[in-house]
PDB file of N, CA, C and O in Angstrom:
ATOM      1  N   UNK A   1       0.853  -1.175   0.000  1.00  0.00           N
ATOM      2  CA  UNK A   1       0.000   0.000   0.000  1.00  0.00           C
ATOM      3  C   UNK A   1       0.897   1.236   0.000  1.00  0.00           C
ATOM      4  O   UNK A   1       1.612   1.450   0.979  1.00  0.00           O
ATOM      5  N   UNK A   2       0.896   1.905  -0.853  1.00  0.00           N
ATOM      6  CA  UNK A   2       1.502   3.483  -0.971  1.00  0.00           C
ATOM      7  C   UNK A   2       0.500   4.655  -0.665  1.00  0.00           C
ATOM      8  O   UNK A   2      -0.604   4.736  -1.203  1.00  0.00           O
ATOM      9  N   UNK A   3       0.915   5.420   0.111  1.00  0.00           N
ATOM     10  CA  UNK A   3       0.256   6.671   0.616  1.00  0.00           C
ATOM     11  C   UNK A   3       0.740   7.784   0.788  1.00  0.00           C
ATOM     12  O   UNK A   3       1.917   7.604   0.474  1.00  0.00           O
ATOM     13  N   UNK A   4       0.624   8.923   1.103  1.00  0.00           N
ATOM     14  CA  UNK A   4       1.323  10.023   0.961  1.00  0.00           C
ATOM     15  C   UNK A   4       1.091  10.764   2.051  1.00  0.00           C
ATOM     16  O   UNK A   4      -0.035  11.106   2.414  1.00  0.00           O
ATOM     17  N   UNK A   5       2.162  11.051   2.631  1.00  0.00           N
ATOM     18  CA  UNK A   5       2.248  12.253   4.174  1.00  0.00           C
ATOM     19  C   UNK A   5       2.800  13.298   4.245  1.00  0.00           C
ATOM     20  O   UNK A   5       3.703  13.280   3.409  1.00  0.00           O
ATOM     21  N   UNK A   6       2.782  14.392   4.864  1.00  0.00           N
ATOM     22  CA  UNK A   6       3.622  15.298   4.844  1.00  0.00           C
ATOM     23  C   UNK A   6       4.235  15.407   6.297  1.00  0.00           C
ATOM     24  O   UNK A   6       3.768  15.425   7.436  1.00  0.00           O
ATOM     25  N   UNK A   7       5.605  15.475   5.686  1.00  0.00           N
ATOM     26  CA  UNK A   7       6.645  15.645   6.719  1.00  0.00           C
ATOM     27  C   UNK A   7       6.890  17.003   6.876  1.00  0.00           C
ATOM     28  O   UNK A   7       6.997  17.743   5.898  1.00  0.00           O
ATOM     29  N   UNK A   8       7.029  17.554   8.490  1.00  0.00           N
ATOM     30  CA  UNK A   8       7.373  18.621   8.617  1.00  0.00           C
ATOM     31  C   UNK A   8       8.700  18.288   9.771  1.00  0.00           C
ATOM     32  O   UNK A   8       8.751  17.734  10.870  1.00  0.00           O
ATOM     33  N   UNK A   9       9.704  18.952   8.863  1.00  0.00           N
ATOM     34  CA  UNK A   9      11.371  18.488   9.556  1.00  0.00           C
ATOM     35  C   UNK A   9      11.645  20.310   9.863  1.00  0.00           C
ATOM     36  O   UNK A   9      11.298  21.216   9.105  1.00  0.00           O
ATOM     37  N   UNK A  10      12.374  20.456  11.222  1.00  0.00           N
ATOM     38  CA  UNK A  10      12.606  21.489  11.760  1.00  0.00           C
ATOM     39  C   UNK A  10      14.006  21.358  12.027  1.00  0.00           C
ATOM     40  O   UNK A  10      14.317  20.203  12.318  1.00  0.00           O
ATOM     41  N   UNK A  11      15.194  22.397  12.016  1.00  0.00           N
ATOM     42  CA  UNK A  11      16.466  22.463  12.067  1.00  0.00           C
ATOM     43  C   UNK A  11      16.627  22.846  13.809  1.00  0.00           C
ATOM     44  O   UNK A  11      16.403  24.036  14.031  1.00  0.00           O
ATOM     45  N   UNK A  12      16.882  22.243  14.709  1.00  0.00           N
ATOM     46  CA  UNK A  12      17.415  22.500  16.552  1.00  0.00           C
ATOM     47  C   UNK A  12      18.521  22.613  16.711  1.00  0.00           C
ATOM     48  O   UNK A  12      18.947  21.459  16.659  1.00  0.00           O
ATOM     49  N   UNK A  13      19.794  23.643  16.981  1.00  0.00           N
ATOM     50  CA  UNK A  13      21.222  23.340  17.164  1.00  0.00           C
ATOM     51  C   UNK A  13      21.900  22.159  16.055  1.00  0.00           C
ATOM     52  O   UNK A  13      21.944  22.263  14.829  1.00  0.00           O
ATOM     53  N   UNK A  14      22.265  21.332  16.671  1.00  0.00           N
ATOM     54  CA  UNK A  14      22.892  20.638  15.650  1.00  0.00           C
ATOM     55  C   UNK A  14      21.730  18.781  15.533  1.00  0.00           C
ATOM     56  O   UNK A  14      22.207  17.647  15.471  1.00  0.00           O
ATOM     57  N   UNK A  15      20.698  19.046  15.539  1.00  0.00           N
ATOM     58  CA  UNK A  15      19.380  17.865  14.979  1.00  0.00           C
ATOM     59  C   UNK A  15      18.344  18.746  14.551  1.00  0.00           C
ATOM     60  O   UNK A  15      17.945  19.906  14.652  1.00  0.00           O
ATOM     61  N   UNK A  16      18.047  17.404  13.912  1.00  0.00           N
ATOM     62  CA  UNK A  16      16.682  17.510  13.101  1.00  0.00           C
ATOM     63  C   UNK A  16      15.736  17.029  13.694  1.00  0.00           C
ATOM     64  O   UNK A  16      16.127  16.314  14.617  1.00  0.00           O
ATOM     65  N   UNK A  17      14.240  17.101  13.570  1.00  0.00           N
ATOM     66  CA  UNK A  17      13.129  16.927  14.750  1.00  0.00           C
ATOM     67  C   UNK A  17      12.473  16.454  13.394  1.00  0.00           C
ATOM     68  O   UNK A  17      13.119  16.809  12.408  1.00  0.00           O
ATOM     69  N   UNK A  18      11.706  15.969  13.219  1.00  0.00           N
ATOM     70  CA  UNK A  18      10.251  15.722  12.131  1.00  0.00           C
ATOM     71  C   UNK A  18       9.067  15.149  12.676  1.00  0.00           C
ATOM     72  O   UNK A  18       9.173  14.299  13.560  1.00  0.00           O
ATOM     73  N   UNK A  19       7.985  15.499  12.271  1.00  0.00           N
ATOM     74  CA  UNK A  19       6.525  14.638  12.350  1.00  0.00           C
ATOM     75  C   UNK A  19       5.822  14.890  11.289  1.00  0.00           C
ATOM     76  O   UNK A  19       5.882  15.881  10.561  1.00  0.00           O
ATOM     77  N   UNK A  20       5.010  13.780  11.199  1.00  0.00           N
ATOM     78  CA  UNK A  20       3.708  13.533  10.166  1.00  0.00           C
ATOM     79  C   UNK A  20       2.702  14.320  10.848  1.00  0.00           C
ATOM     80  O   UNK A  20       2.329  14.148  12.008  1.00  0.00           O
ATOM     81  N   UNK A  21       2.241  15.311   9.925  1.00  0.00           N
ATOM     82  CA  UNK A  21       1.188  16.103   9.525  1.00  0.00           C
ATOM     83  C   UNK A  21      -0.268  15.279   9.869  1.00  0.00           C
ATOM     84  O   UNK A  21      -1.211  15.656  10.564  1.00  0.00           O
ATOM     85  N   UNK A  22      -0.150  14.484   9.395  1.00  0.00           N
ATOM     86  CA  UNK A  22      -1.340  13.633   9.222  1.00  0.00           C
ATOM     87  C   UNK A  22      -1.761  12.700  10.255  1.00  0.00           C
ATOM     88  O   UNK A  22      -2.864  12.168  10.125  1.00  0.00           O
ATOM     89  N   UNK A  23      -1.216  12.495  11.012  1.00  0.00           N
ATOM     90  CA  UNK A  23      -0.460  11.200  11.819  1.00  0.00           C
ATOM     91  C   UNK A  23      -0.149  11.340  13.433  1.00  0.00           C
ATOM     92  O   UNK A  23       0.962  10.914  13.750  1.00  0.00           O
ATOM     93  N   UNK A  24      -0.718  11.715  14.188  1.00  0.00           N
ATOM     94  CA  UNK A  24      -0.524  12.157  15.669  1.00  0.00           C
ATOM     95  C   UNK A  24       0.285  10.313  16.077  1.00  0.00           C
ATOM     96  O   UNK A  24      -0.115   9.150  16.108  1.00  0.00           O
ATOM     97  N   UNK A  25       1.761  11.168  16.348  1.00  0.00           N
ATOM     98  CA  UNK A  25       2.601  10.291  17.539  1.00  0.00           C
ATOM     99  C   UNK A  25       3.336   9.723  16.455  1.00  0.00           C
ATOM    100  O   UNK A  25       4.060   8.805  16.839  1.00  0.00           O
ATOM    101  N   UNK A  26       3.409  10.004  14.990  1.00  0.00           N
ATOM    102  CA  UNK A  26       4.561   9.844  14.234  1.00  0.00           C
ATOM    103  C   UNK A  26       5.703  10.537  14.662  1.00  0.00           C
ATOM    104  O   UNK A  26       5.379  11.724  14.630  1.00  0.00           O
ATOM    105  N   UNK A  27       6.510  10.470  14.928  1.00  0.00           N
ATOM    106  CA  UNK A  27       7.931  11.943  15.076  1.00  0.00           C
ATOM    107  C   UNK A  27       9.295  11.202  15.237  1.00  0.00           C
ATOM    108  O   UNK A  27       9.345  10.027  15.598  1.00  0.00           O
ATOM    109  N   UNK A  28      10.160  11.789  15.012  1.00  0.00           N
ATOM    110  CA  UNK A  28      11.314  11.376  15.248  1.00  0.00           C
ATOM    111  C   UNK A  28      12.318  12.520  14.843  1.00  0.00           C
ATOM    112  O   UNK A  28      11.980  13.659  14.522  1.00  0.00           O
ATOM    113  N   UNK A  29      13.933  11.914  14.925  1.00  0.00           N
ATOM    114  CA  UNK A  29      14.758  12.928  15.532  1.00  0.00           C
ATOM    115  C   UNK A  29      16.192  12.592  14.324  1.00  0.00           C
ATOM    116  O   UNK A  29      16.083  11.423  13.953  1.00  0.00           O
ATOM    117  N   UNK A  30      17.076  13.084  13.852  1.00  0.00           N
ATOM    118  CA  UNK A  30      18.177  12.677  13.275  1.00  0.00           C
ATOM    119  C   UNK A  30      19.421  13.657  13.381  1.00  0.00           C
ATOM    120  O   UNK A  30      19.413  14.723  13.996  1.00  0.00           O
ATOM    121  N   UNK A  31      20.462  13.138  12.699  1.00  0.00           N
ATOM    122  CA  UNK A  31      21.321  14.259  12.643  1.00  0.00           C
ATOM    123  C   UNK A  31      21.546  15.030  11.524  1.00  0.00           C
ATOM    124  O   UNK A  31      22.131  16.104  11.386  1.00  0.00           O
ATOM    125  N   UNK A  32      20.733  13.975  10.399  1.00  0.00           N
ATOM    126  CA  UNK A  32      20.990  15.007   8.983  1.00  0.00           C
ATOM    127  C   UNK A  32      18.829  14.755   8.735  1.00  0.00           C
ATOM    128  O   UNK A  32      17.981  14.225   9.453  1.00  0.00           O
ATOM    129  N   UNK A  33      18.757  15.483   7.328  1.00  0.00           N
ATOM    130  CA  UNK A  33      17.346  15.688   7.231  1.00  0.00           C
ATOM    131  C   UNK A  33      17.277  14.128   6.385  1.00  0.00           C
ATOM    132  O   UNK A  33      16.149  13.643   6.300  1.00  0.00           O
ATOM    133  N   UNK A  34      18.027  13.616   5.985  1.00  0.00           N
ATOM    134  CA  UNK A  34      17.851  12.169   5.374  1.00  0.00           C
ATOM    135  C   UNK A  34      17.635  11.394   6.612  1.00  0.00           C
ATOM    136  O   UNK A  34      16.619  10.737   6.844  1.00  0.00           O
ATOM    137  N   UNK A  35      18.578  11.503   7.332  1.00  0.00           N
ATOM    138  CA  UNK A  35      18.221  10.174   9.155  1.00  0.00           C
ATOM    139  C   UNK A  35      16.876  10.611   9.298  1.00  0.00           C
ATOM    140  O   UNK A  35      16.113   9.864   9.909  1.00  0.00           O
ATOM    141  N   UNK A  36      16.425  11.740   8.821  1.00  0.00           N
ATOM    142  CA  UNK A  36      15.085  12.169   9.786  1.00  0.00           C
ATOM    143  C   UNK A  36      14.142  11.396   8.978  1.00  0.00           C
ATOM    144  O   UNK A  36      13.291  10.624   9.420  1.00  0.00           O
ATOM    145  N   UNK A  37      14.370  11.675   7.758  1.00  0.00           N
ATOM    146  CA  UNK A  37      13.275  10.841   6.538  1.00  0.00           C
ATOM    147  C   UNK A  37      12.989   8.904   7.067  1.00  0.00           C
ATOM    148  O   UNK A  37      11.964   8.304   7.391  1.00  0.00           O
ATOM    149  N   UNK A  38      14.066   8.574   6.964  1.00  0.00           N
ATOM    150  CA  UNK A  38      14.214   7.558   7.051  1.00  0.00           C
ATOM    151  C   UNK A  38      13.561   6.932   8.468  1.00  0.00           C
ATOM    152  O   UNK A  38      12.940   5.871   8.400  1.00  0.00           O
ATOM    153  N   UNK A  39      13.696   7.514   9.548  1.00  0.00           N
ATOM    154  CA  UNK A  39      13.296   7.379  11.031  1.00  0.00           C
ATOM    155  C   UNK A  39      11.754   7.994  10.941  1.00  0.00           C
ATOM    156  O   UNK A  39      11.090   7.603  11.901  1.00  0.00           O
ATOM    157  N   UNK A  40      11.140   8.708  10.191  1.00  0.00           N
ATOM    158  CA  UNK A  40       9.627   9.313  10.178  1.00  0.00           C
ATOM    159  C   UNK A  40       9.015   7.862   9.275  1.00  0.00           C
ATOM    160  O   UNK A  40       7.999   7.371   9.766  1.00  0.00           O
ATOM    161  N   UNK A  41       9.411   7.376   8.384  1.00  0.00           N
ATOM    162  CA  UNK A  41       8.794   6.229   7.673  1.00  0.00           C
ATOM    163  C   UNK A  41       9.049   5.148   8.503  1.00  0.00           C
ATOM    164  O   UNK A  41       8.128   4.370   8.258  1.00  0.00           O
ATOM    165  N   UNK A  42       9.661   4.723   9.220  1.00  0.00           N
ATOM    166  CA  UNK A  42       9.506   4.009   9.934  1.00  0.00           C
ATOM    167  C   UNK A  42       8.462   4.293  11.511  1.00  0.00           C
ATOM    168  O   UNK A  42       8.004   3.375  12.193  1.00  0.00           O
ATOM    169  N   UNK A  43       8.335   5.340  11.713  1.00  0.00           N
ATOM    170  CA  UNK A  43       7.509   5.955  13.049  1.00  0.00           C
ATOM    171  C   UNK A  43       6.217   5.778  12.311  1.00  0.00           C
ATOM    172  O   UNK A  43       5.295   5.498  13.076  1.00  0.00           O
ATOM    173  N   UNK A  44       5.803   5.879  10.763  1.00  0.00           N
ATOM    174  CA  UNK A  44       4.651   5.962  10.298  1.00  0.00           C
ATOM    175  C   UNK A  44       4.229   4.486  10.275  1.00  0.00           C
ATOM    176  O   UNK A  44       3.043   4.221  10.472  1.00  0.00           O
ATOM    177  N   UNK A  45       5.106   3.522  10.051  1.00  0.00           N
ATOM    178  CA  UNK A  45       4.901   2.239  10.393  1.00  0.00           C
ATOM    179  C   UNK A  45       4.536   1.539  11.496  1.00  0.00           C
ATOM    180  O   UNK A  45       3.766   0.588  11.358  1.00  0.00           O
ATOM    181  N   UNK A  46       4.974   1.853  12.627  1.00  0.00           N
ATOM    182  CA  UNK A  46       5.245   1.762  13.596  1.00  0.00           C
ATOM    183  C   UNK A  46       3.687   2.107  14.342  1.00  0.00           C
ATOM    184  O   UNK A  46       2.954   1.335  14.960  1.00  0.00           O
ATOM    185  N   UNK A  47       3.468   3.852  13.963  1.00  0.00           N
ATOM    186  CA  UNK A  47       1.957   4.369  14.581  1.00  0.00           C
ATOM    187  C   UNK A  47       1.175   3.597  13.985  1.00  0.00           C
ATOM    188  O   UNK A  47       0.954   2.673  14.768  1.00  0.00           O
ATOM    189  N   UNK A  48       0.520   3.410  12.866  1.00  0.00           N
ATOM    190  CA  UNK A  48      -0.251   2.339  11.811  1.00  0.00           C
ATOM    191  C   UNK A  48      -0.288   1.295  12.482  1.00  0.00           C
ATOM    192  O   UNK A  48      -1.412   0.991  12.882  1.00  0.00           O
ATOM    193  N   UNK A  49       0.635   0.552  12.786  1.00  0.00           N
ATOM    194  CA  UNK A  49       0.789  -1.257  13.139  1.00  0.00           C
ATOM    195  C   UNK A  49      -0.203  -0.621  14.603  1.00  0.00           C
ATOM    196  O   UNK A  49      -1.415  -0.789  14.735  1.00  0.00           O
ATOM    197  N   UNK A  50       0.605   0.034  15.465  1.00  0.00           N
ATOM    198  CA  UNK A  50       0.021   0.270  16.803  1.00  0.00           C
ATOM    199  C   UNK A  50      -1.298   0.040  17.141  1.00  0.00           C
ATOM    200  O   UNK A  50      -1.773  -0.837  17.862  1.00  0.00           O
ATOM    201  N   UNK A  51      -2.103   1.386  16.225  1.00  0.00           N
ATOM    202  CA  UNK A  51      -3.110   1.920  15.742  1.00  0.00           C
ATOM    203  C   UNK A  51      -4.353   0.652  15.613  1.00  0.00           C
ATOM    204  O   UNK A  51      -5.366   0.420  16.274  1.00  0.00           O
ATOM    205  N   UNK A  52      -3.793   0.066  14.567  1.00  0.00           N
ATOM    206  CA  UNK A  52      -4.579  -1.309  14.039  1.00  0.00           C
ATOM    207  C   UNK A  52      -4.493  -2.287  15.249  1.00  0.00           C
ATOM    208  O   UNK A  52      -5.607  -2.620  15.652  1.00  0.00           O
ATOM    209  N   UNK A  53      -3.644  -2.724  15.797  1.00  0.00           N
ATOM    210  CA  UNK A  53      -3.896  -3.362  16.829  1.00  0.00           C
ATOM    211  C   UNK A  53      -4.828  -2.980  17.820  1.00  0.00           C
ATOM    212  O   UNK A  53      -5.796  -3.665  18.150  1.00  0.00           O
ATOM    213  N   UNK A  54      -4.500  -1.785  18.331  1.00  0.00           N
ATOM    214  CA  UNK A  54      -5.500  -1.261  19.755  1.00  0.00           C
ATOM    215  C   UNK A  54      -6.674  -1.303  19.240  1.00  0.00           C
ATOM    216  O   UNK A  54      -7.666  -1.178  19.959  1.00  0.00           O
ATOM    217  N   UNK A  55      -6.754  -1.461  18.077  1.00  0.00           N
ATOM    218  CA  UNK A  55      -8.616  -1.019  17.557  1.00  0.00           C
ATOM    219  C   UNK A  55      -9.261  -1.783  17.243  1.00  0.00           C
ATOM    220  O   UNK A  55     -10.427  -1.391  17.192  1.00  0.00           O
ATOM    221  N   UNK A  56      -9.082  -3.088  16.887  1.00  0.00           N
ATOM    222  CA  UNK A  56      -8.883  -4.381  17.094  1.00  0.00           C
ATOM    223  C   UNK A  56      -9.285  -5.602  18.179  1.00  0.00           C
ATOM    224  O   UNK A  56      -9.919  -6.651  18.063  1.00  0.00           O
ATOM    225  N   UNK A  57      -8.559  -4.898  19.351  1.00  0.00           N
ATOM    226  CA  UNK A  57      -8.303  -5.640  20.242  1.00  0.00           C
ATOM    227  C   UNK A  57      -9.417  -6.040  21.249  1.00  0.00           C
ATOM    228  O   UNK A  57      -9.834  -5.044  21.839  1.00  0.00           O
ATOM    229  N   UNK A  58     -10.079  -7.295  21.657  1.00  0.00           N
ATOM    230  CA  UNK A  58     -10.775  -7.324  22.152  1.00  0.00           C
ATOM    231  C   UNK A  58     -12.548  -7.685  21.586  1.00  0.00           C
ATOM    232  O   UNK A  58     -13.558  -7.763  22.286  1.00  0.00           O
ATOM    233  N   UNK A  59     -12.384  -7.869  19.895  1.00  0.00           N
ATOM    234  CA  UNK A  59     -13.588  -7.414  19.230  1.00  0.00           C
ATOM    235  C   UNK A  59     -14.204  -9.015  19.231  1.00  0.00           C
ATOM    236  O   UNK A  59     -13.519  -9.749  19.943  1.00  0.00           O
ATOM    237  N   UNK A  60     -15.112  -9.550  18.715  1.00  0.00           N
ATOM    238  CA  UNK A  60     -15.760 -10.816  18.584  1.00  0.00           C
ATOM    239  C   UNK A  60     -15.778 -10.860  16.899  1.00  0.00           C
ATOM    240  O   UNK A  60     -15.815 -11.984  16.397  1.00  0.00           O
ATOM    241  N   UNK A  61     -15.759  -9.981  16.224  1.00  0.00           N
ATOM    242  CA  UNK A  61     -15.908 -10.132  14.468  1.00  0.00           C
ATOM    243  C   UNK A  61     -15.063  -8.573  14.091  1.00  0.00           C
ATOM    244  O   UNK A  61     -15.202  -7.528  14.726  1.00  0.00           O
ATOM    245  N   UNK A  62     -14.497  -8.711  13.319  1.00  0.00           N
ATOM    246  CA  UNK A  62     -13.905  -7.015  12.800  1.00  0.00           C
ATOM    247  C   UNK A  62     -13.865  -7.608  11.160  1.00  0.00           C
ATOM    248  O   UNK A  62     -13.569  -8.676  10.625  1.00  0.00           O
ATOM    249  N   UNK A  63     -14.283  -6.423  10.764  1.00  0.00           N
ATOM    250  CA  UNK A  63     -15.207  -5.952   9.484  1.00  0.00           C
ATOM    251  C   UNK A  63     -13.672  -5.197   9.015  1.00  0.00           C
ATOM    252  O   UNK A  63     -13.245  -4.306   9.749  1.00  0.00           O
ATOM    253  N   UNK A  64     -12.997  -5.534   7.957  1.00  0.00           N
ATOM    254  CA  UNK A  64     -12.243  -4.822   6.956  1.00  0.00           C
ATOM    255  C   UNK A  64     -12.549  -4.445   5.828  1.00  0.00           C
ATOM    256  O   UNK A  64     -12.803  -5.336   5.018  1.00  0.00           O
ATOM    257  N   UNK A  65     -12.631  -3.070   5.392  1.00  0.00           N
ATOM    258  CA  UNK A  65     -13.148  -3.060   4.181  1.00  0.00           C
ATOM    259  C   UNK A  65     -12.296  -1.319   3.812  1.00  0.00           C
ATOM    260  O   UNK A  65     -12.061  -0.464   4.665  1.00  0.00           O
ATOM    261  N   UNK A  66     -12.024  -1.234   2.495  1.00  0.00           N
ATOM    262  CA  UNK A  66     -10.883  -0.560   1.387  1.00  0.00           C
ATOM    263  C   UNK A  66     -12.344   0.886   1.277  1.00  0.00           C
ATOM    264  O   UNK A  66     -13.418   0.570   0.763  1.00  0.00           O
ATOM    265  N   UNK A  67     -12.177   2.024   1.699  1.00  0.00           N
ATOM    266  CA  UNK A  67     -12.877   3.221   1.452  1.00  0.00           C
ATOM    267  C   UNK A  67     -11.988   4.579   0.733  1.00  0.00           C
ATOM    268  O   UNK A  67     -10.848   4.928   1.039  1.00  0.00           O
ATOM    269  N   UNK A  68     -12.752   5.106  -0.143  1.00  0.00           N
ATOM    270  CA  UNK A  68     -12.259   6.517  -0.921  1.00  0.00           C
ATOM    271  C   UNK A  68     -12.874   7.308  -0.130  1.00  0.00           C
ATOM    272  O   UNK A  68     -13.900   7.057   0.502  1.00  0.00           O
ATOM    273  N   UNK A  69     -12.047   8.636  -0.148  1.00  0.00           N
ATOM    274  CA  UNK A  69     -12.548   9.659   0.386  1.00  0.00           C
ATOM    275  C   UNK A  69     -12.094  10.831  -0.380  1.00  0.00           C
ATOM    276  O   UNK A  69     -10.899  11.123  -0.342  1.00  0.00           O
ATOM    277  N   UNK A  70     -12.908  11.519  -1.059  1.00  0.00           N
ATOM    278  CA  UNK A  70     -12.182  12.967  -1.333  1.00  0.00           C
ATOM    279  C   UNK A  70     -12.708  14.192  -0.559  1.00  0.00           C
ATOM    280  O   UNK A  70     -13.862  14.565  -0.345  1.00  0.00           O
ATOM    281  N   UNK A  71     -11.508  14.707  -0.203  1.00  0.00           N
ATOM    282  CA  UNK A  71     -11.370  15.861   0.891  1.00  0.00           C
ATOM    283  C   UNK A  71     -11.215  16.969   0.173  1.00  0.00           C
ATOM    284  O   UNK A  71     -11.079  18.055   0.735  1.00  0.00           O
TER     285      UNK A  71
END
């Protein structure tokens, strides 16, 4: 599945900070703006997997199903 986020990467002394726009509790930290890229796609993985589990958890039947949305 391919999707699209926006990263917002901020310059601190000598690191980089980033989070997903889209995405509450994506974020992460590097020393160049590439470590940061690389460490935010993985945090986006990471929130997602989380996400799906907790919501999940506990159910007797869960219903998956593929929805469009235009915003």
């Amino acid at each position: 599945m391919l999707s699209n986020y926006t990263a917002i990467i901020v310059k601190s002394e000598d690191w980089y900070a980033g989070f997903i726009k889209e995405l509450p509790g994506a974020h992460s930290q590097g020393r160049t703006i590439e470590e940061v890229r690389e460490n935010l796609k993985e945090a986006i993985k990471m929130v997602i997997e989380s996400n799906y589990r907790h919501s999940i958890e506990g159910y007797e039947k869960v219903i998956e199903e593929k929805m469009t949305v235009n915003i």
